[in-house]
ROZA-475959 format. One line per 8 residues: number of its first residue (from 1); for each residue x, y, z of C-alpha. Coordinates in Angstrom, 1 decimal, m for minus. Layout:
NUM = X:Y:Z ~ ...
This chain:
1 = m115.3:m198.2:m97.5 ~ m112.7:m197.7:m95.1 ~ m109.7:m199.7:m95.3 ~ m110.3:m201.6:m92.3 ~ m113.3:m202.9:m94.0 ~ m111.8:m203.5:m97.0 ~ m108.6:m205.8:m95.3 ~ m111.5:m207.1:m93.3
9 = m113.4:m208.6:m96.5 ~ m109.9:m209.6:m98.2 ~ m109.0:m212.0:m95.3 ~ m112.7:m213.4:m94.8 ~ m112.3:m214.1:m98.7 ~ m108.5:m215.9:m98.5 ~ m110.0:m217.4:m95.5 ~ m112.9:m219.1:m97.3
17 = m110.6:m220.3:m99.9 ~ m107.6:m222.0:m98.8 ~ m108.2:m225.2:m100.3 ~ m107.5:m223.7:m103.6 ~ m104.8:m221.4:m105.7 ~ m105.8:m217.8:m105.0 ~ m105.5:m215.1:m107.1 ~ m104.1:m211.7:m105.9
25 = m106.8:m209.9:m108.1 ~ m109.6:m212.2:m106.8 ~ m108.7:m210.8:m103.2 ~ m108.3:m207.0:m104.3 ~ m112.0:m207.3:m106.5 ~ m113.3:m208.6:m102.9 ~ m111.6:m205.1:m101.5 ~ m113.0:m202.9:m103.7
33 = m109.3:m201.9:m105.1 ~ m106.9:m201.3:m108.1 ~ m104.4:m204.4:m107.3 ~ m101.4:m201.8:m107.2 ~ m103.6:m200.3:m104.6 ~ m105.0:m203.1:m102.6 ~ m101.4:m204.8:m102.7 ~ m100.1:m201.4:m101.0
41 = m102.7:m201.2:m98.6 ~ m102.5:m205.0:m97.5 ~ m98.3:m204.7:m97.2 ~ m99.0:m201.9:m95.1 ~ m101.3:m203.1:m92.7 ~ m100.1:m207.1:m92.2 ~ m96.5:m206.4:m93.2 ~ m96.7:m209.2:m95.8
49 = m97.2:m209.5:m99.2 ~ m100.5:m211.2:m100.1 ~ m98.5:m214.0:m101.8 ~ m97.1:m214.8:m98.3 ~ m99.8:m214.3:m96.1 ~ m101.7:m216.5:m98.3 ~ m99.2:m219.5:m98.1 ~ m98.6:m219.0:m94.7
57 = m102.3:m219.3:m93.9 ~ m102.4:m222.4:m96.3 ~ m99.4:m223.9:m94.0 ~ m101.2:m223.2:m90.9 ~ m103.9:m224.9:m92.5 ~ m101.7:m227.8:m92.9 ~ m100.2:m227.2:m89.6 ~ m103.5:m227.7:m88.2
65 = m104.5:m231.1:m90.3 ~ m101.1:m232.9:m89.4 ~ m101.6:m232.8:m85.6 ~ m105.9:m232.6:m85.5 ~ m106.6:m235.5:m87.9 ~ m105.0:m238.7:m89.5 ~ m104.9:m237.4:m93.0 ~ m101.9:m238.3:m94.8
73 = m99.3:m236.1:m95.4 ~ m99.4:m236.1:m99.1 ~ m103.3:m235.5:m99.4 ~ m102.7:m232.8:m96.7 ~ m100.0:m231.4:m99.4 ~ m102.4:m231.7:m102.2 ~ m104.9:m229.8:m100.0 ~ m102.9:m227.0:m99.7
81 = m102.0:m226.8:m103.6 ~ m98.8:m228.7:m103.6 ~ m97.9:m230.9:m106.7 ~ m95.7:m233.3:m104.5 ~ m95.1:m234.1:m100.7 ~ m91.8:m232.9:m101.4 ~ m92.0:m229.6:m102.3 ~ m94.3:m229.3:m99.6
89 = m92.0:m230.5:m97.2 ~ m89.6:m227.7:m98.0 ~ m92.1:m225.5:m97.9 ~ m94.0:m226.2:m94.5 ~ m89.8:m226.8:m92.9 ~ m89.1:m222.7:m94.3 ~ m92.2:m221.7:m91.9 ~ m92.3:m224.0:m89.1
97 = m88.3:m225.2:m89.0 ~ m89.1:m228.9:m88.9 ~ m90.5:m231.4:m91.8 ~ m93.9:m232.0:m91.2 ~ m93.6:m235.9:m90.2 ~ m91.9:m234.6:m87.5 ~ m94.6:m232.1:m86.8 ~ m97.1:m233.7:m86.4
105 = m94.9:m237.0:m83.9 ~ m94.2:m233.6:m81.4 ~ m98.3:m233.2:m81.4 ~ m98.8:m229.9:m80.4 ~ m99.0:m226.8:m82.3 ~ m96.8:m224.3:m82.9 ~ m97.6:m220.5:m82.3 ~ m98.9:m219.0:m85.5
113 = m100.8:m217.2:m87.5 ~ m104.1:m219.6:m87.3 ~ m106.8:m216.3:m88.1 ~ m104.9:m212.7:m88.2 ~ m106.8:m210.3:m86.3 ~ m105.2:m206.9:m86.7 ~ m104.9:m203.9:m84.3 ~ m105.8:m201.6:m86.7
121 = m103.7:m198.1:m86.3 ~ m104.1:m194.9:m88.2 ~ m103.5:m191.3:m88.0 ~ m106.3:m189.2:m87.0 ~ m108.3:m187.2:m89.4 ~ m107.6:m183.8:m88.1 ~ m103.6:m184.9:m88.6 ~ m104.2:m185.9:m92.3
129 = m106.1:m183.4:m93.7 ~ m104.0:m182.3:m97.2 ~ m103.2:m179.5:m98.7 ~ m104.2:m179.2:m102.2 ~ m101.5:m178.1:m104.5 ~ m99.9:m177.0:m107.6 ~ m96.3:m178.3:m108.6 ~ m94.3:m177.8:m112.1
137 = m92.9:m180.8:m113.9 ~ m89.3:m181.9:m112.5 ~ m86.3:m184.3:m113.4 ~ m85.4:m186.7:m110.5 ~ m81.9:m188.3:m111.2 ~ m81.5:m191.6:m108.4 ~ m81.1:m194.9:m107.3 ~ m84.0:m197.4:m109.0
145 = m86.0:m200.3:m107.0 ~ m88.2:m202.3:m109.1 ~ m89.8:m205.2:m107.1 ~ m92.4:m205.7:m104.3 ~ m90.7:m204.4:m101.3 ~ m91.3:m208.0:m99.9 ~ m88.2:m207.8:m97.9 ~ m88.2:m204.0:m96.9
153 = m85.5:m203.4:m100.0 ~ m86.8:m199.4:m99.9 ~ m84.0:m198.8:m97.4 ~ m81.7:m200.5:m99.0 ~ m82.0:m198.6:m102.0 ~ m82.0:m195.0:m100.0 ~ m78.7:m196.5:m98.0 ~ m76.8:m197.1:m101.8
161 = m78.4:m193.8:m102.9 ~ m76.9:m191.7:m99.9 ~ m74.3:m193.2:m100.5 ~ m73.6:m191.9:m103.7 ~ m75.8:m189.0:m103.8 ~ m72.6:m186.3:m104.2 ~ m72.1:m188.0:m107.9 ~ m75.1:m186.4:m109.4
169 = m74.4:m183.4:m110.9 ~ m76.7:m179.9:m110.8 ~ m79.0:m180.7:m108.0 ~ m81.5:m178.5:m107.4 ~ m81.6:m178.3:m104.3 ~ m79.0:m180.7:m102.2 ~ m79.9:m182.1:m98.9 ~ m83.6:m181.9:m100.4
177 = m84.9:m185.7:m101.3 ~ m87.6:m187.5:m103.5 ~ m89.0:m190.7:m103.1 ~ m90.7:m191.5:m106.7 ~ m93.1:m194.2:m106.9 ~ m95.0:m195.3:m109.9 ~ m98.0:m198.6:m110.5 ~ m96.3:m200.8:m113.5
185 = m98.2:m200.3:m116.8 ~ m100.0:m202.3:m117.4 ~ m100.7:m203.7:m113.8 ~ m99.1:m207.4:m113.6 ~ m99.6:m209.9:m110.6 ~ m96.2:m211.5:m109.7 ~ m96.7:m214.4:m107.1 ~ m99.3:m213.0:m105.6
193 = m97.8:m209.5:m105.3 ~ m97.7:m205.9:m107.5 ~ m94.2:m204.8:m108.6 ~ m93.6:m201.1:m108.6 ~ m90.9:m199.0:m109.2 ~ m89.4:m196.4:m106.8 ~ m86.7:m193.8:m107.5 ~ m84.6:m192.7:m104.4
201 = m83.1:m189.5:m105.5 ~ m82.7:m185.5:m106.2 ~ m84.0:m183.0:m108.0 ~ m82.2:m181.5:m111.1 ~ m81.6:m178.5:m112.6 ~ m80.2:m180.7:m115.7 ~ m80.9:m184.3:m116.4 ~ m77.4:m184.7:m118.2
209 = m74.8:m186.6:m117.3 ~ m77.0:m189.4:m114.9 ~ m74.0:m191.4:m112.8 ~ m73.3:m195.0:m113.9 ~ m76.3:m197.3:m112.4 ~ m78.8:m194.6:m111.7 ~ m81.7:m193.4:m113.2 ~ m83.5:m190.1:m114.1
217 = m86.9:m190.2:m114.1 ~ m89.6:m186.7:m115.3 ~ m92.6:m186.3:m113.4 ~ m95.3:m183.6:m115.4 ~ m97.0:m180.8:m113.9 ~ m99.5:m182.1:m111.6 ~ m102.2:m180.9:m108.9 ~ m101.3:m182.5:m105.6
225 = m103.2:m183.6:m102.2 ~ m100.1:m183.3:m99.5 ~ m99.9:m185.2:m96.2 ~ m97.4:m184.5:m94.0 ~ m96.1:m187.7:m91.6 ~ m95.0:m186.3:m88.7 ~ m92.6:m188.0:m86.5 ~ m90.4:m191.4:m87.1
233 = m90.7:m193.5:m89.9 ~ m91.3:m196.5:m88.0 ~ m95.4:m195.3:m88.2 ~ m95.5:m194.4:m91.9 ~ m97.1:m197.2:m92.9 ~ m100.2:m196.4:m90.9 ~ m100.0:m192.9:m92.8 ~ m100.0:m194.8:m96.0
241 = m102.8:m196.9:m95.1 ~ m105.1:m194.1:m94.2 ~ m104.2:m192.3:m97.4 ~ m104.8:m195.0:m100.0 ~ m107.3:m197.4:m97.9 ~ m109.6:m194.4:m96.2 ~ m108.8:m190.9:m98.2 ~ m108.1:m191.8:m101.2
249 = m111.2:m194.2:m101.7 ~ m113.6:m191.3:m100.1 ~ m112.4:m188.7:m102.4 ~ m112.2:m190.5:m105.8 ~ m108.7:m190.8:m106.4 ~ m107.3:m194.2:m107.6 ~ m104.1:m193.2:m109.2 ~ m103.4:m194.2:m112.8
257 = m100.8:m196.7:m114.0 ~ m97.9:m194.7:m114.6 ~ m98.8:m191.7:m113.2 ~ m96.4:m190.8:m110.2 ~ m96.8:m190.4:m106.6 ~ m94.0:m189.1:m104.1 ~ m92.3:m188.4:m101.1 ~ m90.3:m185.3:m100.0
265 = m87.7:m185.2:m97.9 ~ m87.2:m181.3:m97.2 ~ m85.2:m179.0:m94.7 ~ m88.2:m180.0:m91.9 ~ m87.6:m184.3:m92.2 ~ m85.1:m185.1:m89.2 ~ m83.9:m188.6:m89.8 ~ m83.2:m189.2:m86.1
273 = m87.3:m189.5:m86.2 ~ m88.0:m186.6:m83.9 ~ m91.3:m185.8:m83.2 ~ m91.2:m182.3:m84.7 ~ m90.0:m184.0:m88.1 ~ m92.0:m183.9:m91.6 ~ m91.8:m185.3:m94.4 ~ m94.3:m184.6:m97.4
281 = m96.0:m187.4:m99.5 ~ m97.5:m185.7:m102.4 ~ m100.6:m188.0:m104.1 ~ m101.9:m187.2:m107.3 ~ m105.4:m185.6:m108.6 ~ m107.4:m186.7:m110.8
């Protein structure tokens, strides 16, 4: 099932649901995916967690209710799973920048997400194909993320580990970058999202002497499939898509809690985003 198909059934599910508290793992069952997985796949395609796109499409819901019918505002509340008119107040003036009392006086609706229809993009076949490959265990020594990547914190991390990258002694190879990313084990659902963990970093010859605040992390030998994303980085979530939501899912290959996938940032990645730039994002076989 491609993953158009598979976002496709996830949102027809939410969007038969609303009225109730939905579960992340309900949704990814519906998309035939791991949650890890289907949480990746979903980010990368709406550019929102599930948790939010959920309780945004519940407030839209709401949105809808306060200027369409007469229902009160607390049933309306309790509707879209809200313990108390209060809370959902705070909730509904967070999305829409007003209470809903006053809302619904204006009468008219704001613009919104009322049914997301999504322009689907994704690299080309041809472009994708991997290259199937052997690679030796290594020691990554770097900056840690743990979280959801709700509020594009992945930067973040690479800005503080660039930052600090000339600390870590015996690099392999300097100038030459790893992006580690690893599902949780076991897999937990946190509001409505999949915590990972990601390790911006370098390879080392040594895993000795790991600066103050950073981490080292050993990936074992492993056989590879490796895409290359060519050009800025501003596209790579449609790379990603295509790999976990359409190749990965034809092929077999759900990765394992715990096991590692990774980018590689080698001599041929130009961060300026120039069309002739690579970077390597290495995907683990079964």
């Amino acid at each position: 099932m491609a993953y158009r198909d598979r976002i496709s059934r996830a949102i027809t599910y939410i969007e038969a649901n609303l009225d109730r508290d939905i579960r992340a793992c309900e949704v990814a069952a519906q998309a035939a995916c791991s949650l890890f997985h289907f949480h990746r796949i979903f980010l990368a395609v709406t550019g929102n967690t599930l948790n939010t796109y959920i309780r945004r499409r519940q407030m839209t819901r709401a949105a809808r209710a306060l200027v369409d019918t007469d229902t009160g505002i607390m049933d309306i509340a309790l509707d879209s799973g809200f313990d108390s008119q209060e809370a959902f107040t705070r909730a509904f003036k967070r999305i829409f920048g007003i209470p809903p009392g006053k809302y619904r006086r204006r009468g008219r609706h704001c613009p919104s997400v009322y049914k997301n229809r999504f322009q689907f993009k994704t690299k080309g076949d041809t472009d994708m194909t991997p290259e199937i490959k052997e690679k030796k265990g290594f020691t990554v020594v770097g900056i840690r993320y743990f979280g959801t990547n709700a509020d594009n914190d992945i930067p973040k991390t690479w800005d503080q580990f660039l930052e600090r990258a000339h600390e870590i002694k015996h690099p392999e190879s300097p100038g030459r970058y790893y992006g580690l990313c690893t599902a949780p084990e076991p897999e937990a659902e946190t509001n409505g999202a999949v915590p990972f963990e990601y390790i911006a970093g370098v390879a080392v010859t040594n895993p000795g002497d790991i600066p103050s605040g950073m981490t080292a992390r050993t990936v074992p030998d492993a056989r590879y499939a490796v895409f290359i994303h060519k050009g800025a980085l501003d596209t790579l979530k449609a790379t990603y898509a295509y790999i976990y939501g359409e190749w990965a899912p034809k092929n077999g290959v759900d990765m394992a809690a715990g096991t590692y996938d990774f980018e590689f940032y080698g001599d041929a990645f130009d961060p300026s985003g120039s069309d002739t730039s690579e970077l390597h994002i290495y995907v683990p076989l079964p």
